[in-house]
Residue frames relative to the residue before (quaternion, step in Angstrom):
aa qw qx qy qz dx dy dz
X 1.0000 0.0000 0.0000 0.0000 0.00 0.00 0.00
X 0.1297 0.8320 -0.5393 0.0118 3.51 -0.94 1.03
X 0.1063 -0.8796 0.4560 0.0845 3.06 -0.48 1.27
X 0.7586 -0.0793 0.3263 0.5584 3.61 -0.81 -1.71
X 0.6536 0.5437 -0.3271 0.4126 3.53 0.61 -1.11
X 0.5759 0.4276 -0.3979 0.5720 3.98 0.47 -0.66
X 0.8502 0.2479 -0.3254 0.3315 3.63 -0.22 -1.31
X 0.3965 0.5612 -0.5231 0.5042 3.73 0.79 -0.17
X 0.8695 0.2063 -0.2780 0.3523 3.84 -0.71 -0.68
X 0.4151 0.7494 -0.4544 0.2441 3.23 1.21 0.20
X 0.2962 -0.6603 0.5231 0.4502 4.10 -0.38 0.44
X 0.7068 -0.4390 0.3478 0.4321 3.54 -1.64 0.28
X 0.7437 0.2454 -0.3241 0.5307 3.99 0.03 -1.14
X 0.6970 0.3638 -0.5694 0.2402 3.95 0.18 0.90
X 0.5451 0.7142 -0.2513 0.3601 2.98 1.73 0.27
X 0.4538 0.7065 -0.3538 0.4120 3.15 2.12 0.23
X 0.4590 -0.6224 0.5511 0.3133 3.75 -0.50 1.73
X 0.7839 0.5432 -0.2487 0.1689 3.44 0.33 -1.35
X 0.2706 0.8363 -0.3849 0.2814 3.41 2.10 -0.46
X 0.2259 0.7892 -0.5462 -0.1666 3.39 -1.27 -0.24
X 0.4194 -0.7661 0.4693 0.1301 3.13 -0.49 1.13
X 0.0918 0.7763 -0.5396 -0.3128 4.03 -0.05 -0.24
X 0.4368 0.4390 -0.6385 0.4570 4.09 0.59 0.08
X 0.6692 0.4369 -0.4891 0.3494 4.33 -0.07 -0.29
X 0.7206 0.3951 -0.1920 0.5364 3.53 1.12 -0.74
X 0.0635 0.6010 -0.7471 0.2767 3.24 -1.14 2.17
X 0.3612 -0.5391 0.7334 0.2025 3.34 -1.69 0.63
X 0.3046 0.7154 -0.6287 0.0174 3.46 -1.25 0.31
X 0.5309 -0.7099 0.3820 0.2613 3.56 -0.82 1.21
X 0.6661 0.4551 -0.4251 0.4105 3.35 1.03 -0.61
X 0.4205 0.7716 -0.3765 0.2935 3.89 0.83 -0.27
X 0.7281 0.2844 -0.1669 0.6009 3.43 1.54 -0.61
X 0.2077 -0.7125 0.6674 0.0610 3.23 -1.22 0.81
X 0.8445 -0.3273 0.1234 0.4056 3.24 -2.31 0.96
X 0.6394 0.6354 -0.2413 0.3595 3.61 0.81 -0.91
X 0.5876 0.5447 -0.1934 0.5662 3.52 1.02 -1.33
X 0.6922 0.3951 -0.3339 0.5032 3.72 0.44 -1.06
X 0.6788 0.5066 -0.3460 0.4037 3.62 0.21 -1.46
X 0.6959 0.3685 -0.3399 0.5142 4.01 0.50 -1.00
X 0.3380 0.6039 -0.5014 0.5193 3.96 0.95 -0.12
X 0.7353 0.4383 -0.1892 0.4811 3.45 -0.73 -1.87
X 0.8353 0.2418 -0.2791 0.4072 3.47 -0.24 -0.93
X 0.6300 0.5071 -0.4393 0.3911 3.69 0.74 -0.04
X 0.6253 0.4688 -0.3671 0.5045 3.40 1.13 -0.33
X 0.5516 0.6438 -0.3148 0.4268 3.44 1.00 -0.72
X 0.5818 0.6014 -0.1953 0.5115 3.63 1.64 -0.95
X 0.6796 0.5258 -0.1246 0.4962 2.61 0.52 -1.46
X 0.8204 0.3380 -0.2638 0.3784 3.63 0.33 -1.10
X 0.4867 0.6826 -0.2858 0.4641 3.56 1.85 -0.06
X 0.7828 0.1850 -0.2172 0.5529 3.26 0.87 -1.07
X 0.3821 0.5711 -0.5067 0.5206 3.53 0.67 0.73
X 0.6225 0.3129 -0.2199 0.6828 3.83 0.49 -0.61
X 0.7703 0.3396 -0.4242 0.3338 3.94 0.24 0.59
X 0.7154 0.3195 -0.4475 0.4312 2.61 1.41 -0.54
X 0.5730 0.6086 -0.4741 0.2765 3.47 1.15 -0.72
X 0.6832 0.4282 -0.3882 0.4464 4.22 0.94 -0.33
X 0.7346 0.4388 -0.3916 0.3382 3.48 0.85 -0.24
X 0.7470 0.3497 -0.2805 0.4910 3.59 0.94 -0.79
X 0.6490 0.3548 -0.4357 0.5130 3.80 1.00 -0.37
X 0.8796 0.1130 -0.1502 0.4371 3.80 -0.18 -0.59
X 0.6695 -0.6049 0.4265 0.0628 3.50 0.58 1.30
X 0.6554 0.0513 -0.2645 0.7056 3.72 1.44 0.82
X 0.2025 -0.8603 0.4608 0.0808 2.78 -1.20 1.63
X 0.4457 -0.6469 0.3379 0.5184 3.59 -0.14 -0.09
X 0.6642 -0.5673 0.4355 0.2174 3.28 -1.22 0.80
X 0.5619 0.6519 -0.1000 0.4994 3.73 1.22 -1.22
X 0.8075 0.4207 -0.2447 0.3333 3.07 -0.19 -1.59
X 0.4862 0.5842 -0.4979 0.4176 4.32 0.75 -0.74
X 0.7991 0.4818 -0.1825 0.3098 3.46 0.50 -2.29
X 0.6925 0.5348 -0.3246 0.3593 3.14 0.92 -1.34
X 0.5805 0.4702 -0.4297 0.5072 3.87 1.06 -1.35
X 0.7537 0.4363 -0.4481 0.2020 3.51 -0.10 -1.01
X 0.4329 0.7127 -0.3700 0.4095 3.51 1.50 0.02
X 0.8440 0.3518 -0.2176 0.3414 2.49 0.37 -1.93
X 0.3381 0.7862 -0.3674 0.3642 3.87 1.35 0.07
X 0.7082 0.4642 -0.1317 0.5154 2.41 0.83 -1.52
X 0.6380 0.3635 -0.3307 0.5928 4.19 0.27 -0.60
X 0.7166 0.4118 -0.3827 0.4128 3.80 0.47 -0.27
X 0.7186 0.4182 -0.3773 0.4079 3.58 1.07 0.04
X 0.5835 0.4985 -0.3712 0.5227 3.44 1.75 -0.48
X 0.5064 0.5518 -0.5202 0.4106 4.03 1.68 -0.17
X 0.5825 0.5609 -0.3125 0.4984 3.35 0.85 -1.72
X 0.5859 0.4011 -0.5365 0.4561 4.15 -0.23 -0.65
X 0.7978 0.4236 -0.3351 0.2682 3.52 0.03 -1.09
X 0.5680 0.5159 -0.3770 0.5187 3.85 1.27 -0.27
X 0.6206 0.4444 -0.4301 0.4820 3.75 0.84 -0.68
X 0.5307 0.6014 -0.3990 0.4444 3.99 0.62 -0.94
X 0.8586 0.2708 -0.2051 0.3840 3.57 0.23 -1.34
X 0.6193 0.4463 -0.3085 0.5675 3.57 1.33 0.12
X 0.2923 -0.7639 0.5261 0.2327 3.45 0.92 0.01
X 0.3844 0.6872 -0.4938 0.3690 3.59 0.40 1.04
X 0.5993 0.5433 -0.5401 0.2323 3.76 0.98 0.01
X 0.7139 -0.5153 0.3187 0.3510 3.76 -1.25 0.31
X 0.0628 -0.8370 0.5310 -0.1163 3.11 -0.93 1.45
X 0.1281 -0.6546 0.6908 0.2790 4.04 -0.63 0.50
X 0.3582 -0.4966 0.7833 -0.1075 2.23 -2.17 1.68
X 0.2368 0.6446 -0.7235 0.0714 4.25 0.24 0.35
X 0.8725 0.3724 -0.1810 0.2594 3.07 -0.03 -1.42
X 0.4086 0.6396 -0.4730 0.4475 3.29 1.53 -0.68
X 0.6220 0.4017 -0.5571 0.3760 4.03 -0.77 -0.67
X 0.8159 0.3893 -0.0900 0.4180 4.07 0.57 -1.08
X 0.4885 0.4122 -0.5258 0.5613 3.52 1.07 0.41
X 0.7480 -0.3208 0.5215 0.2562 3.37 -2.25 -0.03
X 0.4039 -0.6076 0.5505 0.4057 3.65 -0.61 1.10
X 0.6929 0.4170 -0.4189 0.4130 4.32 0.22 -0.47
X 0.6528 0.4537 -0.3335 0.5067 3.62 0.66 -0.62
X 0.4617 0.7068 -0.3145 0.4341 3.70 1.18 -0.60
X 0.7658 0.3816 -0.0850 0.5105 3.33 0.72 -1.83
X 0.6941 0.4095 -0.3872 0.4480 3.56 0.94 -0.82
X 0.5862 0.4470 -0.4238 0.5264 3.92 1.04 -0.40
X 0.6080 0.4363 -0.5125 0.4211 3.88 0.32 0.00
X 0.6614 0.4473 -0.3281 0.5048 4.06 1.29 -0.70
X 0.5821 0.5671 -0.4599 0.3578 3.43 0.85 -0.17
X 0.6237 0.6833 -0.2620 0.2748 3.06 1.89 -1.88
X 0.6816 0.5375 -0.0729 0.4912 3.24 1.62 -1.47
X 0.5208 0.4494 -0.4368 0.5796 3.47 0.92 0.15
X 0.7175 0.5182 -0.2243 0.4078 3.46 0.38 -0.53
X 0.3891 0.7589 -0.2136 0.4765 3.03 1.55 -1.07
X 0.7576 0.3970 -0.1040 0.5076 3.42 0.35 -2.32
X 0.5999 0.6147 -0.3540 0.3701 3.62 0.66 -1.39
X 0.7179 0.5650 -0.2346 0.3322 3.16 0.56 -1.44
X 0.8162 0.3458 -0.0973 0.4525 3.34 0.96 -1.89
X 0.6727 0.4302 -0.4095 0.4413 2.96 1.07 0.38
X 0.2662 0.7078 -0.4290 0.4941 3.63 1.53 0.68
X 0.8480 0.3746 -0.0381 0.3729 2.90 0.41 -1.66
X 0.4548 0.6006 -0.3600 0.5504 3.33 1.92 0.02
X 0.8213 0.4798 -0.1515 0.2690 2.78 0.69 -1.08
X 0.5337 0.4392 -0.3574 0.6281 3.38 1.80 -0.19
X 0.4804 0.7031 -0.4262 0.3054 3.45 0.61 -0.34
X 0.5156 0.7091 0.0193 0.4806 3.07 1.74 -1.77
X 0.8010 0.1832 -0.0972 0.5616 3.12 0.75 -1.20
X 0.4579 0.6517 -0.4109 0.4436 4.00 1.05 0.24
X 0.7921 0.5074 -0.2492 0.2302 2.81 0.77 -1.68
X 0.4899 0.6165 -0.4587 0.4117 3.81 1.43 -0.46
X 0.6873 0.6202 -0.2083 0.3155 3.18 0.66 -1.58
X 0.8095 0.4463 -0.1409 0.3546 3.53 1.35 -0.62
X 0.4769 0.7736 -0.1926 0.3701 2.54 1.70 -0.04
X 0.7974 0.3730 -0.3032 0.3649 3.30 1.03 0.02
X 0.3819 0.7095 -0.2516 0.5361 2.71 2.23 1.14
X 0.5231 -0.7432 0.4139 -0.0512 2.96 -0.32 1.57
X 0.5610 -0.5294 0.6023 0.2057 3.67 -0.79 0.98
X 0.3612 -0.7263 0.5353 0.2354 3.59 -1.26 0.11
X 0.6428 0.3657 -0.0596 0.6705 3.13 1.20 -1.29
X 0.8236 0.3431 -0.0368 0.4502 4.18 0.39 -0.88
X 0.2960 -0.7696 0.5188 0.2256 3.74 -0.50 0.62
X 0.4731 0.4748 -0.5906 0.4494 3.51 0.35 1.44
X 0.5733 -0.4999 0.6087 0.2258 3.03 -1.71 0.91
X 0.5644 -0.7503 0.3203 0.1257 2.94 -1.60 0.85
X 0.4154 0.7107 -0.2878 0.4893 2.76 2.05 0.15
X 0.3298 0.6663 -0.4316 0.5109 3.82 1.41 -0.02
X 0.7393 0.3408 -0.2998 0.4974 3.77 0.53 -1.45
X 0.4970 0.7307 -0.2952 0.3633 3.65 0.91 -0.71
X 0.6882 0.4729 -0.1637 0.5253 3.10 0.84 -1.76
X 0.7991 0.4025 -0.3191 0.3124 3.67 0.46 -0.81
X 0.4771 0.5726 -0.3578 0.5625 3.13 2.00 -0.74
X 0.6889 0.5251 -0.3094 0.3923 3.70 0.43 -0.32
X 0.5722 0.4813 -0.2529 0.6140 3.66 1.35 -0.85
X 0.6917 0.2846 -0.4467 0.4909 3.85 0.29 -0.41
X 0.4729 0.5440 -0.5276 0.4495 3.78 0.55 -0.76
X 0.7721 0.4313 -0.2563 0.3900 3.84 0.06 -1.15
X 0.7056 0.4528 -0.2446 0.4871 3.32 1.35 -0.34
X 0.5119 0.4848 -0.3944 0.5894 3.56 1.43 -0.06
X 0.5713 0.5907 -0.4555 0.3424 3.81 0.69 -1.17
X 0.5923 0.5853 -0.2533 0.4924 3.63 1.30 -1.74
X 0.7641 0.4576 -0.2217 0.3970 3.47 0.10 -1.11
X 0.5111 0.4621 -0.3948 0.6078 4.12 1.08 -1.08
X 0.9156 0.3191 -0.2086 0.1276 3.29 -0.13 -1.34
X 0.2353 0.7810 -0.3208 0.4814 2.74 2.08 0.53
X 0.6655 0.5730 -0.0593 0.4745 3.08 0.82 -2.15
X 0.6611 0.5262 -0.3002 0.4427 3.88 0.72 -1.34
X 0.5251 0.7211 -0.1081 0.4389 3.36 1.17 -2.00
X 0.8194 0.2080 -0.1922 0.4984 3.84 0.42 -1.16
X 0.5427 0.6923 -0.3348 0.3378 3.37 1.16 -0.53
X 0.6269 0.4728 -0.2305 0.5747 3.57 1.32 -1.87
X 0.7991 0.3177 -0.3399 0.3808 3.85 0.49 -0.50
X 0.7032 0.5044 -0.0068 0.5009 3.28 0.91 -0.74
X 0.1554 0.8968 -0.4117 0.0457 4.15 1.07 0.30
X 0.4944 0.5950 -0.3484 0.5293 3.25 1.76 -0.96
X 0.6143 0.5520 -0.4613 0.3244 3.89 0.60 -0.31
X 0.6567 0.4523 -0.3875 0.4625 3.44 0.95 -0.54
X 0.3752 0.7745 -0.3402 0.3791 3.48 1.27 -1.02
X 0.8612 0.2799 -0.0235 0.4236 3.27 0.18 -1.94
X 0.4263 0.5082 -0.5299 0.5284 3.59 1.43 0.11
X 0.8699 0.2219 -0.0988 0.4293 3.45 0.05 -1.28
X 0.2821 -0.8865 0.3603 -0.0683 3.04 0.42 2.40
X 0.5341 0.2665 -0.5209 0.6103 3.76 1.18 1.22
X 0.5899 0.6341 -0.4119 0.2833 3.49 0.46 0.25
X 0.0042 -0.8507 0.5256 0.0089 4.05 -0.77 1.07
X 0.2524 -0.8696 0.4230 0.0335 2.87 -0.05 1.24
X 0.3432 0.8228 -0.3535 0.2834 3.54 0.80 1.52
């Protein structure tokens, strides 16, 4: 979690986006997880779809029938892939108003409340997912002979992978409180 409280104590020349450090920059395979790869793959997969649309509709004047539906899918599974990399980095967008003006303890207990909710939520939405997906099945691509429950299923596998990843996140918080503490680096959590 980063909020105001890091960039506020920051001195001015560390506050230069433009800085580069190279001991901060390393490449290391183990840094990415199942998620990171899978939104890879499928961005090229995007990417290599609407390339083949535009390259059949504006250079050779027959487009492919496929190629609209399928990207607009695959968009779709790349934003429920992408949800799951923000979840496990804690990096998706959050209002902080009131945070700057609550207690640094009431602070931390409204960030565990945030994250209980968090789980509650995504695992709602797993769960109807779950319960769509029978129902959709005897629906039928337009362009493709798969049922639309295929898109379902994947929207349903990241949901299940965010559940893992919040409840990861919930999990270190209840044991571990000084972590939030030490993100938010004017915060004491005493």
């Amino acid at each position: 979690m980063t909020d105001y409280k890091i960039s506020n104590n920051l001195a001015p020349q560390e506050s230069n986006a433009f800085s580069f450090n190279e001991e901060e920059q390393h490449f290391a395979y183990s840094d990415y997880k199942i998620e990171d790869w899978l939104a890879f793959v499928l961005f090229w997969l995007l990417a290599i779809t609407v390339f083949s649309q535009f390259v059949s509709r504006y250079v050779f004047s027959a487009p492919l029938g496929w190629t609209e539906e399928v990207a607009r899918y695959q968009l779709v599974c790349l934003g429920f892939i992408g949800a799951c990399v923000g979840i496990r980095k804690n990096t998706h967008i959050f209002v902080a108003l009131f945070h700057r003006w609550l207690p640094k303890q009431v602070s931390v207990n409204l960030y565990k409340v945030i994250a209980v909710c968090n789980v509650l939520f995504i695992a709602a939405l797993a769960y109807f997912a779950w319960q769509i997906m029978p129902l959709l099945h005897i629906h039928k691509m337009a362009s493709v002979a798969l049922p639309i429950s295929v898109l379902y299923g994947v929207i349903f596998a990241s949901l299940l992978i965010m559940l893992l990843r919040s409840s990861q996140y919930l999990f270190s918080i209840f044991i571990n409180p000084q972590q939030l503490c030490d993100q938010n680096s004017s915060a004491s959590c005493d």
